[in-house]
C-alpha positions in Angstrom: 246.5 -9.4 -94.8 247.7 -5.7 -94.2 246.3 -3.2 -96.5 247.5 -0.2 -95.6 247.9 1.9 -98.7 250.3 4.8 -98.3 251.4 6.5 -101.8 252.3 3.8 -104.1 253.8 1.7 -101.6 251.8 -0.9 -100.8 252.3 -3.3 -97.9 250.9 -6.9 -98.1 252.6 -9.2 -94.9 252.0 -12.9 -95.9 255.2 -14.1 -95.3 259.2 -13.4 -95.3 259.8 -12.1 -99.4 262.3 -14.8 -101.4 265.3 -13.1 -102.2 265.7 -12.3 -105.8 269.1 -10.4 -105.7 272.6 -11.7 -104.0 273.2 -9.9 -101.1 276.8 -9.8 -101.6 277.0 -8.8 -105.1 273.5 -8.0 -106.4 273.8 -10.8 -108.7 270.1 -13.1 -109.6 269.2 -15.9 -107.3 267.8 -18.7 -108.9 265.9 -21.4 -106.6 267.8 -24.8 -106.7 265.6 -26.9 -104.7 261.8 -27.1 -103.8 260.4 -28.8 -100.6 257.1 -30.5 -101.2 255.2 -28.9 -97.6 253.1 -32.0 -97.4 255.1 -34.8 -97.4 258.8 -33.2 -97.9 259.7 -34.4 -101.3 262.4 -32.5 -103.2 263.3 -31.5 -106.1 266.4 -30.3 -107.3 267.4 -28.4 -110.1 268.6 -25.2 -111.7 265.4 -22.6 -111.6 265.2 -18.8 -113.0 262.2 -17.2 -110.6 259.1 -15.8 -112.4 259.2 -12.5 -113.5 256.8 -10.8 -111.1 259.0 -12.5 -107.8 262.2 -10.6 -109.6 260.0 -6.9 -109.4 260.8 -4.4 -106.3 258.5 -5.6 -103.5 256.8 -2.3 -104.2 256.1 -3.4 -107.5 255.2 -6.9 -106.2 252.7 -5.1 -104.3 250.8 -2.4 -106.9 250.7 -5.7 -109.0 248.7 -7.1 -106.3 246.6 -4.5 -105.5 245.8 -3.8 -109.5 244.6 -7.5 -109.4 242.6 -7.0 -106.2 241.0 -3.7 -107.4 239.8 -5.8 -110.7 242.6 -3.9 -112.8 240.7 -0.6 -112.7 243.2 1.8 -112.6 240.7 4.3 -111.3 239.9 2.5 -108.4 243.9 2.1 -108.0 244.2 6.4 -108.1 241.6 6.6 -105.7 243.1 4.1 -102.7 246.5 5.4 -103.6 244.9 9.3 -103.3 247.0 9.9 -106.6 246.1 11.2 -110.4 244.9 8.8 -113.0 248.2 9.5 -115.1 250.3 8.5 -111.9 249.1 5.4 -111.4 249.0 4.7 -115.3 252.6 5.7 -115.7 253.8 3.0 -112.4 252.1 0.8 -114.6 253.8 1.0 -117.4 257.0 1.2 -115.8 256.3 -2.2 -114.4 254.9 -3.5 -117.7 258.3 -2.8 -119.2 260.3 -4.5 -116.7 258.2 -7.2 -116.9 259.1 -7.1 -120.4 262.5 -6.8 -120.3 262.8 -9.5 -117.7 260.8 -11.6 -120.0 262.8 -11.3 -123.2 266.3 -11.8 -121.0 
């Protein structure tokens, strides 16, 4: 797991990010199959992702390391080396595309 805080990007490598935008026309994926990693049952279908996978991977990634600072958006300012308000304003800027991708 990388770490590396710089600004409010924030890097976590896990594994390759699913693609939550065409990348011919920009246009929503939506998943239409899922591979069981055990014992490689499928199932099809027709599936809208969550709303966190369709955020920015930046966003994807201060969501993350809210959770892992225990939501403290003081402890967030400080491993970003940014003000209170800065962090709190990202924030909400991800809270209301959270909820607009919610009530779409």
């Amino acid at each position: 797991m990388n770490h590396k805080i710089h600004n409010v990007n924030i890097k976590f490598n896990f594994m390759k990010k699913t693609p939550s935008a065409c990348p011919a026309c920009g246009s929503e994926l939506a998943v239409t199959e899922l591979t069981c990693m055990s014992c490689q049952t499928r199932v099809s279908g027709h599936y809208r992702l969550p709303p966190l996978l369709r955020l920015e991977p930046d966003a994807q990634a201060f969501v993350q390391a809210f959770v892992l600072a225990s939501g403290s958006l003081k402890a967030m300012a400080t491993q970003l080396g940014v003000s209170y308000p800065t962090v709190r304003n990202r924030l909400d800027d991800i809270i209301k595309k959270l909820e607009e991708e919610s009530s779409a």
